[in-house]
C-alpha positions as CSV (number, residue, x, y, z in Angstrom):
1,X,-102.5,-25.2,10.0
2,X,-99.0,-27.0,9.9
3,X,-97.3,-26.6,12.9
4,X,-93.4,-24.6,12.2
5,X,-90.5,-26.4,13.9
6,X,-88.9,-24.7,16.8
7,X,-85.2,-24.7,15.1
8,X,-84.0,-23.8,11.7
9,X,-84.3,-27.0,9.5
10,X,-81.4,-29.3,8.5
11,X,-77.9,-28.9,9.5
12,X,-76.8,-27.4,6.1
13,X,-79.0,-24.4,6.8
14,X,-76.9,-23.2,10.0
15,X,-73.9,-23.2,8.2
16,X,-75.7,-20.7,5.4
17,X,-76.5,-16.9,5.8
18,X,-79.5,-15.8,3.9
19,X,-80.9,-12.2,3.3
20,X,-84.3,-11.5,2.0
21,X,-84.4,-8.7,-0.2
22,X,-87.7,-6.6,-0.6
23,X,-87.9,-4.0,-3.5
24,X,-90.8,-1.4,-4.1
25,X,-90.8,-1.0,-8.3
26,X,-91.9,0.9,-10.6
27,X,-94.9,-1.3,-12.1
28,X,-94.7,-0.1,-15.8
29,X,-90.6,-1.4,-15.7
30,X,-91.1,-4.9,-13.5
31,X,-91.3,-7.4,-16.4
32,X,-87.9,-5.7,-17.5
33,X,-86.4,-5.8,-13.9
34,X,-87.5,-9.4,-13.6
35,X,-86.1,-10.3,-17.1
36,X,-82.8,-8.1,-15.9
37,X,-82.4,-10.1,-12.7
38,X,-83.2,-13.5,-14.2
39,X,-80.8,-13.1,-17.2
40,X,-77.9,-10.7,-15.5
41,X,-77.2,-10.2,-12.4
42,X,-78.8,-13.7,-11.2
43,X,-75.8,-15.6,-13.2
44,X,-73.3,-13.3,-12.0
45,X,-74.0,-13.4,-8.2
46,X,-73.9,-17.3,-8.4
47,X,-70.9,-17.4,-10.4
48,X,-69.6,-15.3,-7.0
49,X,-70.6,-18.4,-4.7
50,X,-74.6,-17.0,-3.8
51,X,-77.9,-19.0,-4.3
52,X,-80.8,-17.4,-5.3
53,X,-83.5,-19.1,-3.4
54,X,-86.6,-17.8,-4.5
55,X,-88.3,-14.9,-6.0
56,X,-91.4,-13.4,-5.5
57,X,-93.8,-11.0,-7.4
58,X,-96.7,-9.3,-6.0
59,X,-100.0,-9.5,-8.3
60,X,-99.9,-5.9,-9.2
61,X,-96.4,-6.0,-10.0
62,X,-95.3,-3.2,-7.4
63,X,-93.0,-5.3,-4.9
64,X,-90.6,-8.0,-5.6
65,X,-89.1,-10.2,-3.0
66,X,-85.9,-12.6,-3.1
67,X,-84.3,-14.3,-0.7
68,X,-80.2,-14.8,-1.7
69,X,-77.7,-17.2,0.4
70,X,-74.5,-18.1,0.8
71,X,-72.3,-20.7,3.0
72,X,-70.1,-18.8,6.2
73,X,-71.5,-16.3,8.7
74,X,-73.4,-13.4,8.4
75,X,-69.9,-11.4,8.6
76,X,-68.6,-13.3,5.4
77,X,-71.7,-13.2,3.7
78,X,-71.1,-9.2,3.9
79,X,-67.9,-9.0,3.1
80,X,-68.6,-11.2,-0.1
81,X,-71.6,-8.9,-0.7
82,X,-69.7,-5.5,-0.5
83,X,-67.0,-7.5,-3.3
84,X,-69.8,-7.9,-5.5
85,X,-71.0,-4.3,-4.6
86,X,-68.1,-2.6,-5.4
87,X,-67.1,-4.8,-8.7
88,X,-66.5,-3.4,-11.9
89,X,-68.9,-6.3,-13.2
90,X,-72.0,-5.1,-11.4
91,X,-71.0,-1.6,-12.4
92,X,-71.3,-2.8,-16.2
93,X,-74.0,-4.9,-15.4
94,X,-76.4,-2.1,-14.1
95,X,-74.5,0.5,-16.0
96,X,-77.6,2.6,-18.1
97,X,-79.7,0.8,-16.5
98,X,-83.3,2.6,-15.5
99,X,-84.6,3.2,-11.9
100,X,-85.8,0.1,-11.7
101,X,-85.9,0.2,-7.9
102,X,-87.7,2.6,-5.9
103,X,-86.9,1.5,-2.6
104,X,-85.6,-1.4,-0.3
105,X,-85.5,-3.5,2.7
106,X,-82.7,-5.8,3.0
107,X,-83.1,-8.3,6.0
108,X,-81.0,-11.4,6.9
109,X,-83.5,-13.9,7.8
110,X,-83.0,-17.8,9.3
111,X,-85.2,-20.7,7.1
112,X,-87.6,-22.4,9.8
113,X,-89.1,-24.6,6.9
């Protein structure tokens, strides 16, 4: 087994906040949530100054991970998070919208590789 370092990696990557976001679905809509994310609100959170780092589907379709960053501290990464929150874009965005989402976990999280 590869051995992790013992400090975050790169220089770049203390001067970012990242927050992995873990969602229980609804299996029968996660192809549509996946599609919805890719093609909608994806765009629109990095036209807001966020990076979508990755995102993970598990095999039966019932949980979907992503890990989203941003440069600053943790503080402005929540401010800019509430912004987007609370903006009449993600309110059209998701407006109609199913229940994609059953539940959540949102955890900020530091890269070690």
């Amino acid at each position: 087994m590869t051995e992790l370092p013992e400090t975050t990696v790169g220089a770049e990557e203390t001067r970012r906040t990242t927050l992995m976001r873990r969602y229980r679905l609804d299996p029968e809509l996660a192809q549509e949530f996946v599609a919805f994310l890719r093609d909608e609100v994806f765009p629109a959170r990095e036209e807001r100054g966020f990076t979508v780092e990755s995102v993970w589907l598990a095999a039966d379709s019932t949980e979907l991970t992503w890990y989203v960053s941003r440069f600053g501290t943790a503080e402005e990464f929540a401010a800019a998070e509430k912004e987007w929150e609370e903006s009449e874009e993600r309110a059209r965005i998701f407006s109609g919208r199913p229940k994609y989402v059953l539940d959540k976990d949102l955890t900020q999280v530091t890269r070690l590789r």
